[in-house]
C-alpha positions as CSV (number, residue, x, y, z in Angstrom):
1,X,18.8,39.2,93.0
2,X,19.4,35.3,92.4
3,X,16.0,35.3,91.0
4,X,16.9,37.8,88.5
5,X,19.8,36.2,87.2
6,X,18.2,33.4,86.6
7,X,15.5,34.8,84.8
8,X,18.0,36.2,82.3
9,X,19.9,32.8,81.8
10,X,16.3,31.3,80.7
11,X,15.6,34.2,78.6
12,X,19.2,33.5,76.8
13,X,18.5,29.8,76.7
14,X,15.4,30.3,74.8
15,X,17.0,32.5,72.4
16,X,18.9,30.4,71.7
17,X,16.9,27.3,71.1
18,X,14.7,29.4,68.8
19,X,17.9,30.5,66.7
20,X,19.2,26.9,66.2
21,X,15.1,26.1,65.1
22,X,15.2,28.4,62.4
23,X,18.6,27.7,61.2
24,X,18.0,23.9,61.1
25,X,14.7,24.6,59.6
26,X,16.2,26.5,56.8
27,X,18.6,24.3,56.1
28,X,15.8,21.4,55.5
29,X,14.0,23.8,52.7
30,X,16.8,25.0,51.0
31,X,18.5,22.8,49.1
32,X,14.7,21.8,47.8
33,X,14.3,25.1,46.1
34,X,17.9,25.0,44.4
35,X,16.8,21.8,42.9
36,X,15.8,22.6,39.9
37,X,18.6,25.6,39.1
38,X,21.2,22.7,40.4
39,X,19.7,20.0,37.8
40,X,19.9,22.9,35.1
41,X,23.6,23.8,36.1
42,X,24.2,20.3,35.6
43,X,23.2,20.5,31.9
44,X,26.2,20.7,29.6
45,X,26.7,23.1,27.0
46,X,28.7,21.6,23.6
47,X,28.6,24.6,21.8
48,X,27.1,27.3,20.6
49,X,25.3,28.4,17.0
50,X,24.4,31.3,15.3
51,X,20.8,31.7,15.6
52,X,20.4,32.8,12.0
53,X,22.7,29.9,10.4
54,X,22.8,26.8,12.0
55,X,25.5,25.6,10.2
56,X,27.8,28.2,12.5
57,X,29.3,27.3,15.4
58,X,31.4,28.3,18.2
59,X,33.0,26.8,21.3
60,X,32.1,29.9,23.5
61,X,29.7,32.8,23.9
62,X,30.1,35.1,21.4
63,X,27.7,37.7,18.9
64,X,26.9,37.8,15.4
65,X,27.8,40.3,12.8
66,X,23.8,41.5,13.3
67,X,24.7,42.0,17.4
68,X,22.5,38.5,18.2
69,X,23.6,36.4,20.6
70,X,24.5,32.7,20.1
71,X,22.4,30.2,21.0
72,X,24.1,27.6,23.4
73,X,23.0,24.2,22.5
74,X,22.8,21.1,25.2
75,X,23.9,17.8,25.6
76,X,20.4,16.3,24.9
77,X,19.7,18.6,22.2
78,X,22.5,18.3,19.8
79,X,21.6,16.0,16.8
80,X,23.4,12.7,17.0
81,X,25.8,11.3,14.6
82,X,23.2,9.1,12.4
83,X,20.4,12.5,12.0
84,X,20.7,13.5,8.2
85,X,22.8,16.9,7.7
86,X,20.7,20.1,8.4
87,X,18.2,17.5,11.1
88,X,16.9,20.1,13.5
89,X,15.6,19.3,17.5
90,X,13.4,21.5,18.7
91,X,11.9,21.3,22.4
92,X,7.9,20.5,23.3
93,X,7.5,23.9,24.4
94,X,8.6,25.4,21.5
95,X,6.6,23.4,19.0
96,X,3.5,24.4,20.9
97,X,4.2,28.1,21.0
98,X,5.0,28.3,16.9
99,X,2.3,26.2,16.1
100,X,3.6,22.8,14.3
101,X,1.1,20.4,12.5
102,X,2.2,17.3,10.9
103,X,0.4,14.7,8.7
104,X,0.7,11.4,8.2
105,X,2.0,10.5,4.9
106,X,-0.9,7.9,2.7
107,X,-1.5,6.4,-0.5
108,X,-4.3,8.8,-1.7
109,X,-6.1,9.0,-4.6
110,X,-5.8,12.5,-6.5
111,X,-8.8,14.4,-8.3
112,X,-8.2,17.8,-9.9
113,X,-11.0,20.2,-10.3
114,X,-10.4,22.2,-13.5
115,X,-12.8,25.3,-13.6
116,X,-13.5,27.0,-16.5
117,X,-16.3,29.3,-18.3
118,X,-18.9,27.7,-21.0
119,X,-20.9,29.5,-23.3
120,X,-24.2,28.4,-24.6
121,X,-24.5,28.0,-28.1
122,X,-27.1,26.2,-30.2
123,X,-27.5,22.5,-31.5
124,X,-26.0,22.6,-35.2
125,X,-28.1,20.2,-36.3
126,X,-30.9,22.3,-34.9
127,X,-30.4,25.5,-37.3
128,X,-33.2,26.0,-40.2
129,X,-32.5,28.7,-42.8
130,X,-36.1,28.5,-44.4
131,X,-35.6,29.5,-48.4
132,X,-37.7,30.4,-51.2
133,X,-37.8,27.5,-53.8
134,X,-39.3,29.2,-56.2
135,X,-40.0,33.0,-57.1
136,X,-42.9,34.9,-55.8
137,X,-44.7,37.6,-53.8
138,X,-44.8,37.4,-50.2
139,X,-48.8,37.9,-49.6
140,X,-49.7,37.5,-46.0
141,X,-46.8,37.2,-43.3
142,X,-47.7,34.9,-40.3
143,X,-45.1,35.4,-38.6
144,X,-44.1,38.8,-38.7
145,X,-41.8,39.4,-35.2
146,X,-38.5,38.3,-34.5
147,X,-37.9,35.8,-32.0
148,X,-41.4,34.2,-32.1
149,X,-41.7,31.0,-30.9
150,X,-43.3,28.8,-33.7
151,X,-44.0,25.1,-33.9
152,X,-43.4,22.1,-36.1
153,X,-46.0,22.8,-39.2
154,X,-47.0,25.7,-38.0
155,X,-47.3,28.5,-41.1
156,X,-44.7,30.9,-41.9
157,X,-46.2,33.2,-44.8
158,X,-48.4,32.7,-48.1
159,X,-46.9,32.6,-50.8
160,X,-48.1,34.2,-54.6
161,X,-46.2,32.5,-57.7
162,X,-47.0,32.3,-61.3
163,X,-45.0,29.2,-61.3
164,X,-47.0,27.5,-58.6
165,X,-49.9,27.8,-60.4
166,X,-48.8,26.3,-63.1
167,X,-47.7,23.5,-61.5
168,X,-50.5,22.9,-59.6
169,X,-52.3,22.7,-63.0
170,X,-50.3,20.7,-64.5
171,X,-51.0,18.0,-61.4
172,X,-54.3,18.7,-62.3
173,X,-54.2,17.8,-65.6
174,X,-52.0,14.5,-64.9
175,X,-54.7,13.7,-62.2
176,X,-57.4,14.0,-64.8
177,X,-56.0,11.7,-67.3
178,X,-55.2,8.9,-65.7
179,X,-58.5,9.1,-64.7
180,X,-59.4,8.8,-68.1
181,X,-56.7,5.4,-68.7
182,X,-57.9,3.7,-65.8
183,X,-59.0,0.9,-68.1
184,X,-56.5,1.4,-70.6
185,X,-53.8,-1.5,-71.1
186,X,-51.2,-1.2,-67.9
187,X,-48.6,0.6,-70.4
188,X,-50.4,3.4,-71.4
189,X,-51.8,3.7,-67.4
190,X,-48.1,3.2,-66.5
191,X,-47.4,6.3,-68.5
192,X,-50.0,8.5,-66.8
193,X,-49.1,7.7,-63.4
194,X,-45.7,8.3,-63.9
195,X,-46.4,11.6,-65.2
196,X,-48.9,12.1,-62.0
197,X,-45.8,11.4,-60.0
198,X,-43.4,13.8,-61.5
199,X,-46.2,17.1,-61.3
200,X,-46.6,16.1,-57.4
201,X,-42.6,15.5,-57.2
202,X,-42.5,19.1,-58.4
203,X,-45.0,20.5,-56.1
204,X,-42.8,19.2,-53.1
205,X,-39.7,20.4,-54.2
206,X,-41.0,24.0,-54.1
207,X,-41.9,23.0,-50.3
208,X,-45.2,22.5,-51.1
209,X,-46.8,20.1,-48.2
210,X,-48.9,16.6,-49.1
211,X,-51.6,18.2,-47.0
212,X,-52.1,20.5,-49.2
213,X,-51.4,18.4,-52.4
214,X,-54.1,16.3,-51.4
215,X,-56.2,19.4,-50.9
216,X,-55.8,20.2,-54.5
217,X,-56.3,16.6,-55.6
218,X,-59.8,16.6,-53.8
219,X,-61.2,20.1,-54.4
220,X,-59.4,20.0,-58.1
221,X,-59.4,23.5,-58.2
222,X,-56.2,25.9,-58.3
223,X,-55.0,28.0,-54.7
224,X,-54.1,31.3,-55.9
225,X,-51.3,31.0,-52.6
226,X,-49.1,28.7,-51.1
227,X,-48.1,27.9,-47.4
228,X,-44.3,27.7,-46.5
229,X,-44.5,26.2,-42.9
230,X,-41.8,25.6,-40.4
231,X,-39.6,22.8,-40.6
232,X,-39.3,22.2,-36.7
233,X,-40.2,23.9,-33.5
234,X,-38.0,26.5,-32.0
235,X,-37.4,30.9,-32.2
236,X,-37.3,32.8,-35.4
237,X,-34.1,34.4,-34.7
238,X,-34.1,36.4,-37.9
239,X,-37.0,37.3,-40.2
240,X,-35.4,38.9,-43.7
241,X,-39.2,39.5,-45.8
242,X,-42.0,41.8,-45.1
243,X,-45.3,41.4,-46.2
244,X,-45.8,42.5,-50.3
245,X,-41.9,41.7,-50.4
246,X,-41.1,40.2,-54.1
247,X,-38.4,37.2,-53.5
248,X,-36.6,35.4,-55.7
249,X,-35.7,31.2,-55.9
250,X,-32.9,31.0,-53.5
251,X,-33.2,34.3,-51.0
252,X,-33.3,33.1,-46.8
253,X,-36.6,34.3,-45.6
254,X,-36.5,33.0,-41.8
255,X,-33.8,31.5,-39.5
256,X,-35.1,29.2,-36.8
257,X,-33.3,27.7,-33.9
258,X,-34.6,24.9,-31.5
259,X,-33.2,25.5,-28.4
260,X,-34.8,22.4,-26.8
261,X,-31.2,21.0,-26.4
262,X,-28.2,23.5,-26.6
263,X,-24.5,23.0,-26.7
264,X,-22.1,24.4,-23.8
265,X,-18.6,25.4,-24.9
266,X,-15.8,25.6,-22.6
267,X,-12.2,26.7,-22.2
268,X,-9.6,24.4,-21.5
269,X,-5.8,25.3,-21.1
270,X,-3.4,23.5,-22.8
271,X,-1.8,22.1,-19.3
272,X,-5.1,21.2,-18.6
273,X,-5.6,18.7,-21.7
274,X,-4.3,15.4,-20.6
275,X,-6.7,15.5,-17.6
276,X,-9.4,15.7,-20.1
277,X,-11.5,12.8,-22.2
278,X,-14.8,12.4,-23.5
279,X,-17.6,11.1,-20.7
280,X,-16.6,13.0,-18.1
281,X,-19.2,14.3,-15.8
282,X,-19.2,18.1,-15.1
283,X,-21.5,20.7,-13.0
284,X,-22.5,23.9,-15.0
285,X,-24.1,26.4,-13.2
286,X,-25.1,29.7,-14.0
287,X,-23.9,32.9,-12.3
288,X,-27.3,34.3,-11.6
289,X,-28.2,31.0,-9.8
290,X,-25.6,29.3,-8.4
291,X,-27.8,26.5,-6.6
292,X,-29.2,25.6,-9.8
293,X,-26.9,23.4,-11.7
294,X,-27.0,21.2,-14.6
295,X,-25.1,18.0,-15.1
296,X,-23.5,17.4,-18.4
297,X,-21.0,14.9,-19.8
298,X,-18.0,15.9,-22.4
299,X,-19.1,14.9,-25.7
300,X,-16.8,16.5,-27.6
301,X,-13.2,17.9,-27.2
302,X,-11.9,19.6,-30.5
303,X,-8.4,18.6,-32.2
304,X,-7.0,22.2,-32.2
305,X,-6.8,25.3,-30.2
306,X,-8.5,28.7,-30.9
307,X,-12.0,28.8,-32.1
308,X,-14.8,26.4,-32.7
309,X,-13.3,26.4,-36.5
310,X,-9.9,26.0,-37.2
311,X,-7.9,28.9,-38.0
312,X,-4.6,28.7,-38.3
313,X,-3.6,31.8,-36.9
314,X,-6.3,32.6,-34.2
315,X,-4.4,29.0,-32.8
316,X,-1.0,30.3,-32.4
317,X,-2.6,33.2,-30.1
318,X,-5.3,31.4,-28.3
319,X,-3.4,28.6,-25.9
320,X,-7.3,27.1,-25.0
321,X,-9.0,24.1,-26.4
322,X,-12.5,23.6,-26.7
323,X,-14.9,21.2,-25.1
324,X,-18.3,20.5,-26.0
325,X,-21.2,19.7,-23.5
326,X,-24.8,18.8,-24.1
327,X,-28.0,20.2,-22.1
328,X,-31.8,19.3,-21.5
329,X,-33.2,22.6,-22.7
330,X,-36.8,22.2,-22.3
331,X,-37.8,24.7,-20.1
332,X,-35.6,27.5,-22.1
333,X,-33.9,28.8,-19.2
334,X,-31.0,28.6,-20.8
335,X,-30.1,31.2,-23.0
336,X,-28.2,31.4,-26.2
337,X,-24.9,33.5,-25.5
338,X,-25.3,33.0,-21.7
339,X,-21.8,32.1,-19.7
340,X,-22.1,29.3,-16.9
341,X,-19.1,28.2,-14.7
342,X,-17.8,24.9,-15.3
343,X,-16.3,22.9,-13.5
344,X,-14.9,19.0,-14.6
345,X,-13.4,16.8,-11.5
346,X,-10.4,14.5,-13.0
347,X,-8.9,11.7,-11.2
348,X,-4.9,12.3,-11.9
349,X,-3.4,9.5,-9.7
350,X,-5.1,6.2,-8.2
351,X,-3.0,5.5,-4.9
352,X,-0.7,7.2,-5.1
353,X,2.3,8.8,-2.2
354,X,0.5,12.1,-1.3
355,X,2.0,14.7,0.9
356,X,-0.6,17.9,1.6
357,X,0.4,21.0,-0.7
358,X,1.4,23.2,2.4
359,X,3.9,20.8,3.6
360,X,5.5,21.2,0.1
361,X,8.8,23.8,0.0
362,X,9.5,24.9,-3.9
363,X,12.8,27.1,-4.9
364,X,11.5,26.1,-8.4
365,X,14.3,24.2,-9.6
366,X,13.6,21.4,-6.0
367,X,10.8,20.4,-3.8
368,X,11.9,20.0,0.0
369,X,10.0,18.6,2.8
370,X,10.3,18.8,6.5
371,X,10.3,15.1,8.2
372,X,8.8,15.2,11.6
373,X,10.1,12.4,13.2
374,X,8.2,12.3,16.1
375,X,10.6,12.9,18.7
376,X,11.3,16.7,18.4
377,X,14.0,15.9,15.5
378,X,12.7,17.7,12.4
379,X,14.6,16.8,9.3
380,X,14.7,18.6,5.5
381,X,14.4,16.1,2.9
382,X,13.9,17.0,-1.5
383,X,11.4,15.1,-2.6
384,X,10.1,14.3,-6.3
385,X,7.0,15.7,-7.0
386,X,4.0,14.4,-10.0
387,X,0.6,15.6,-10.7
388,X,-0.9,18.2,-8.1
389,X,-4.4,17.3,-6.9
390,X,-6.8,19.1,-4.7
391,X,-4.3,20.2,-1.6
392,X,-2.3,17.2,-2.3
393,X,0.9,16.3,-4.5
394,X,2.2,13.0,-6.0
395,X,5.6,12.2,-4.7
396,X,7.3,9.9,-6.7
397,X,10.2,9.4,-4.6
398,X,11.9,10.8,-1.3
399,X,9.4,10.0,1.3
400,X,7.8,6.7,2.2
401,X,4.2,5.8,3.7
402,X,3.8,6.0,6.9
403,X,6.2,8.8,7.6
404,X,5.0,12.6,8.8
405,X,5.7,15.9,7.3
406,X,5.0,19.2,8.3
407,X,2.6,21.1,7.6
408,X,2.5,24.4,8.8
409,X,6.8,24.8,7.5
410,X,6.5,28.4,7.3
411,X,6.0,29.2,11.1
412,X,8.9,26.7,11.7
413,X,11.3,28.3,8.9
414,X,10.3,31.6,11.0
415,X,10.7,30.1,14.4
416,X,14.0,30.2,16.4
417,X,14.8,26.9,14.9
418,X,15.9,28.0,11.6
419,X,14.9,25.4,9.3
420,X,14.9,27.6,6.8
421,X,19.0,27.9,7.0
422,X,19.4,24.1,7.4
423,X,17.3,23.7,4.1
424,X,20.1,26.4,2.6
425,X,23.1,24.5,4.1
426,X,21.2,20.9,2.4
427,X,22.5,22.1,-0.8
428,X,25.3,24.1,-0.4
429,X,28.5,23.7,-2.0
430,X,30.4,22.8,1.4
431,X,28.6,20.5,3.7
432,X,29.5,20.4,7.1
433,X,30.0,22.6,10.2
434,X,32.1,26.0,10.5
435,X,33.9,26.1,13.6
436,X,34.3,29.6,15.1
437,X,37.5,29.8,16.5
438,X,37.0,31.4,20.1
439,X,37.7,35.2,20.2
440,X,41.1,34.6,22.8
441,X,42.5,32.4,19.7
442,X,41.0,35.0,16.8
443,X,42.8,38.1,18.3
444,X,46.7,37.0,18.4
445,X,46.3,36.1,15.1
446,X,44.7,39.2,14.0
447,X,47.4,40.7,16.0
448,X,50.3,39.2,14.1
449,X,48.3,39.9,10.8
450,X,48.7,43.4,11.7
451,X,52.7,43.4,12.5
C-alpha cells in the first residue's frame, strides 16, 4: 500500500516538473515572435490622407466620398518641413513593385533627325532640247525609239535642206577663191578669208559639225544630207519627228537628259527650317532597298515655300520648303521620278542640360519633372524646356546637373503615391493642407446646422 502511494506522489511530481518546463519554455519564445508586431505598434501615426489627393488630410480613420479608405501616414514617412510643397516619400518596396527608373541629369549634346521624302529629278544644266536650225526634210532617223540611250556625237537623223546646200556651196566657192589670191597682195587675201570664215560661220550655226566641214573642204563636193548629232550623252526622253517628217527652223525634234548626276528634292516643314543649312550630310535610301544608301550633302535650300518655282499662291497652301541634294548617277540606278527617304541629322544644342523625353510631364501650357532625390523623397518640379533632340530635351532652367529625374513618371502618377495629385495641388490656387475635421467634431455641427 506504502508503495503505491508513493508511486502516485512521483507520478504528480513529474507532472509537474514537465508543466513548469513548458510554461517557462514558452515564455522564452514568445516575446521573440511579438517582436516585430511590438516595433510596428510602436510606429506613430500623424495623420491620415486621402489616397486620391494628397493634399487631404485627417486626424483619424475615416473614407472618402468614392468609399476608399485613408491612408495613415507614419512618423518617418511624413515629409519634413524643408521638402518643397507636393514632395512625395515613397517606401523601397513600393518603388520596386511600380517599377521607378531615374537618370541622372548631364550636359548632352542634342541632334535631331528630320526625315523626310526626296524625289529624283534631273540636273538642269543637263536638259538638251535638240532644234532644227534651219528648214528641211527629215531623211533617215537614227534614232527612232524613245528613251534610247545615245552618246556624245553620236547621230540623231539626216537632214535634207535646200538651204544647206547652198551654203555648203557657197563655202565652196569662198574655199576656191582664196585659193586663187594666195599670192595676191595681203588686202585682197584678207578679203577672201574673211569671206571663207563667214560661209563656215554659217554652216555651224545650222549645227553643222567641223568634222564634217572639213569633209566638204577635202572632198569639195556637195552632201545632199546633213548630220544633227547629240550634244551630250544621256536618254532621249522624247522624240517629236518621224522619218520623211518636213520641219521647220525652230521646231524641237529630241529631248535628252543625262542622268549621270541627278538632283534629289526634299520636303522640309517650316518648324523644321532653322535646323537646316547648306553642307549638311544626309542618308537617302530607297524603299526597294533599304541597305543601299547614298550620301549626299544639302546644296541648295530654296527661299520660299511650295514648289520648285515660286508661286505665290501654291505657298500660302504648301507649309514645306524645298532642299536640293546632289547624287553620283553613273550606274543609273537611280530613276527619274523615284521617291527615297531622307533623312538629315542636325545638331540643335552643344552641351547643353538634357533631361530624357519620358521623364518630361506637359499640360501644354508647363513642363513638370519629378526629382528623385535619392532617399525615397520624390519631388514635382516645372522646368523650362528648349529644342527637343533625339529622346532628350533642353532645359533651360529648373533643374541642375547632377540631379535625377524620373523616368518612368507615369507608373508613379498611377501608383498609390499619387504624384499625379501633388503635381495638381503645385499649382493650385490655395497651397497648403486641408484638415478634415474628425467625424465626432463634423456631426454637432451638422447637427446645429440642422436646428
Amino acid at each position: 500500500m506504502n508503495n503505491k502511494f508513493i508511486g502516485i506522489l512521483l507520478l504528480l511530481a513529474g507532472l509537474a516538473a514537465g508543466g513548469s518546463a513548458v510554461y517557462l519554455y514558452s515564455k522564452t519564445t514568445e516575446p521573440k515572435k511579438e517582436a516585430p508586431a511590438e516595433a510596428k505598434a510602436e510606429k506613430k501615426i500623424l495623420y491620415y490622407r486621402n489616397p486620391m489627393n494628397p493634399e487631404v488630410t485627417s486626424p483619424s480613420p475615416m473614407k472618402d466620398p468614392m468609399g476608399m479608405d485613408y491612408v495613415p501616414v507614419y512618423e518617418d514617412e511624413a515629409p519634413s518641413k524643408d521638402e518643397a510643397p507636393g514632395a512625395v516619400r515613397i517606401t523601397t518596396e513600393k518603388i520596386q513593385q511600380i517599377g521607378v527608373r531615374s537618370e541622372e541629369v548631364r550636359h548632352r549634346s542634342l541632334k535631331r533627325v528630320i526625315r523626310t521624302v526626296g524625289r529624283v529629278e534631273p540636273v538642269e544644266n543637263k536638259i538638251f532640247v535638240i532644234n532644227a536650225k534651219v528648214s528641211g526634210w527629215v531623211e533617215k532617223l537614227h534614232v527612232s525609239k524613245t528613251d534610247q540611250m545615245v552618246a556624245t556625237g553620236e547621230r540623231l537623223l539626216e537632214l535634207y535642206s535646200p538651204d544647206l546646200i547652198s551654203a555648203q556651196e557657197e563655202y565652196l566657192l569662198a574655199l576656191k577663191s582664196l585659193e586663187r589670191m594666195k599670192d595676191s597682195p595681203p588686202e585682197v587675201r584678207s578679203g577672201a578669208e574673211s569671206l571663207l570664215n563667214a560661209a563656215r560661220q554659217r554652216l555651224k550655226y545650222w549645227d553643222i559639225s567641223d568634222d564634217q566641214i572639213k569633209k566638204v573642204a577635202s572632198t569639195g563636193a556637195v552632201t545632199r544630207t546633213m548630220t544633227i548629232r547629240a550634244p551630250s550623252n544621256g536618254s532621249v526622253t522624247e522624240k517629236m519627228v518621224v522619218e520623211g517628217q518636213k520641219i521647220e527652223a525652230g521646231e524641237p525634234l529630241f529631248k535628252i537628259i543625262d542622268h549621270s548626276v541627278v538632283w534629289v528634292y526634299g520636303e522640309i516643314y517650316e518648324y523644321e527650317m532653322p535646323y537646316i543649312k547648306i553642307g549638311q550630310s544626309a542618308a537617302l535610301t530607297p524603299s526597294y532597298s533599304p541597305s543601299e544608301a547614298y550620301e549626299g550633302k544639302i546644296e541648295h535650300v530654296y527661299s520660299h515655300l511650295g514648289s520648285i518655282r515660286y508661286v505665290p499662291e501654291e505657298g500660302t497652301e504648301v507649309r514645306t520648303a524645298k532642299v536640293r541634294f546632289v547624287l553620283p548617277n553613273t550606274d543609273h540606278k537611280l530613276k527619274l521620278g523615284m521617291y527615297l527617304n531622307v533623312e538629315i541629322s542636325a545638331r540643335v544644342a552643344k552641351e547643353a542640360i538634357a533631361v530624357p523625353d519620358s521623364a518630361v510631364i506637359d499640360s501644354g501650357t508647363r513642363q513638370v519633372v519629378i526629382i528623385d532625390r535619392r532617399d525615397g523623397t520624390f519631388e514635382p518640379r516645372a522646368i523650362e524646356t528648349g529644342v527637343k533632340g533625339e529622346e532628350y530635351y533642353e532645359v533651360k532652367s529648373g533643374v541642375k546637373e547632377g540631379e535625377w529625374v524620373v523616368t518612368s513618371a507615369n507608373f508613379l502618377i498611377d501608383s498609390e503615391s499619387n504624384l499625379k495629385a501633388a503635381i495638381t495641388g503645385l499649382g493650385a490656387h490655395e497651397h497648403g493642407a486641408k484638415v478634415i475635421e474628425d467625424k465626432k467634431e463634423a456631426e454637432p455641427a451638422a447637427s446645429h446646422k440642422g436646428h
